[in-house]
C-alpha positions in Angstrom: 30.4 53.8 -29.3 33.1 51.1 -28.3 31.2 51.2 -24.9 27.6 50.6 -26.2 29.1 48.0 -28.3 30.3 46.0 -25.1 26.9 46.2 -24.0 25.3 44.8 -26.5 27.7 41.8 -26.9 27.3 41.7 -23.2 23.3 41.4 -23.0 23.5 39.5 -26.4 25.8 36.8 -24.5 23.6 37.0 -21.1 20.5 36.4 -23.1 22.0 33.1 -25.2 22.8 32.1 -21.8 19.3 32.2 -20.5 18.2 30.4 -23.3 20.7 27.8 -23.4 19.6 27.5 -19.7 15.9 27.6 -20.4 16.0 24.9 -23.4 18.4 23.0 -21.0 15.5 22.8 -18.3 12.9 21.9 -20.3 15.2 19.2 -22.2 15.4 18.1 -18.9 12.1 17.8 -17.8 10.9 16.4 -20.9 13.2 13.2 -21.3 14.1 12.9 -17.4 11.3 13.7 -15.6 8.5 12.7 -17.5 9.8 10.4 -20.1 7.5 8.9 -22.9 7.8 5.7 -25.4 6.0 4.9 -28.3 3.3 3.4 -26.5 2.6 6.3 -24.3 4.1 8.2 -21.3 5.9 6.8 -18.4 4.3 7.8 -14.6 5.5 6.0 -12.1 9.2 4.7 -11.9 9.0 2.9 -8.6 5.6 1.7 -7.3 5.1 1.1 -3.9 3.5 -2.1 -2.7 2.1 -3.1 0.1 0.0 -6.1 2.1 -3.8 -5.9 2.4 -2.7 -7.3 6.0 0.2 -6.6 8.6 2.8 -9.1 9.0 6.6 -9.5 9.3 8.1 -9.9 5.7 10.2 -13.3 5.6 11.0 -13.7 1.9 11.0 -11.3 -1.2 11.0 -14.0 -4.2 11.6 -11.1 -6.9 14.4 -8.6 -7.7 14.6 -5.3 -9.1 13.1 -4.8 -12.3 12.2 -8.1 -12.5 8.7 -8.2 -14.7 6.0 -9.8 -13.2 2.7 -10.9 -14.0 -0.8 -11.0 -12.1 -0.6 -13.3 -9.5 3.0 -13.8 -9.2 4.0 -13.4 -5.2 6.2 -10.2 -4.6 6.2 -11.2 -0.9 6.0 -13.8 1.7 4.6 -12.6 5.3 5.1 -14.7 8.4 2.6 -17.3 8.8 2.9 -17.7 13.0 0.9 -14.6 13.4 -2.1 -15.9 11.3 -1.9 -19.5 12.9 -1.7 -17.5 16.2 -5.3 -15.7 14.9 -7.1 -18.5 13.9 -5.9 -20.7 16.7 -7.5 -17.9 19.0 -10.8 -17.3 16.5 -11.3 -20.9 17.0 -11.1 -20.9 20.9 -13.7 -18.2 20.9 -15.8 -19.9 18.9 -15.3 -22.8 21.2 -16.3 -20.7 23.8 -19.2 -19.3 22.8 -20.7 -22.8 21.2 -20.1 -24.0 24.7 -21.6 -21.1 26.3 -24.7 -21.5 24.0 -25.2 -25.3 25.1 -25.0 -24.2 28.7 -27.7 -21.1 28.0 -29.8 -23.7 26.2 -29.9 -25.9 28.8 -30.7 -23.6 31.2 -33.8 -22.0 29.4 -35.2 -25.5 28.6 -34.6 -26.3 32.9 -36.4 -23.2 33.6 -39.0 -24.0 30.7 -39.9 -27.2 32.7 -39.7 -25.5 36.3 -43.4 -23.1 35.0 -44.4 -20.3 36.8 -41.7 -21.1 39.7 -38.8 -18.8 38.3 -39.0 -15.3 39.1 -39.9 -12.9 36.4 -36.4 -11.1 37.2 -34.1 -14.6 35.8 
């Protein structure tokens, strides 16, 4: 008798314990996993943000949970790289605008030469 007693206050203490533990955990997830205002429920807590293009980053002009609004920068990427890109996009077109004039004026000389050029040029 005195021993089935200590059982029960035993299995009677083990199982408060699980509970306690099991409404701890869910406590847990409910307010610090996946917490929820008025307004609705909170997702995200940090949102990772990156460039639509590659650069070296030179300035961040915003701090940690600052609130910002459309538009505002959260960046500032090195502008040599892109000078160095369109500095070389606009050699190429160069290039190829100069290439064109020479390609012109080569058809219109062989235009004027008639049947003299092979077939093969």
């Amino acid at each position: 008798m005195n021993w089935t007693r200590s059982v029960i206050r035993v299995l009677l203490t083990l199982i408060v314990l699980a509970l306690a533990i099991g409404l701890g955990r869910t406590m847990w997830d409910i307010y610090v996993l996946a917490p929820w205002t008025r307004d609705g429920r909170v997702r995200v807590y940090v949102v990772d943000a990156a460039p639509e293009v590659s650069g070296t980053v030179v300035a961040v002009p915003v701090v940690d949970n600052q609130f910002v609004h459309k538009g505002d920068p959260l960046f500032v990427l090195d502008p040599v790289r892109f000078r160095l890109d369109i500095d070389a996009a606009r050699a190429r077109v160069a290039g190829a605008e100069e290439d064109l004039k020479l390609r012109t004026s080569d058809a219109k000389r062989r235009m004027g030469l008639g049947g003299i050029v092979s077939a093969e040029e």
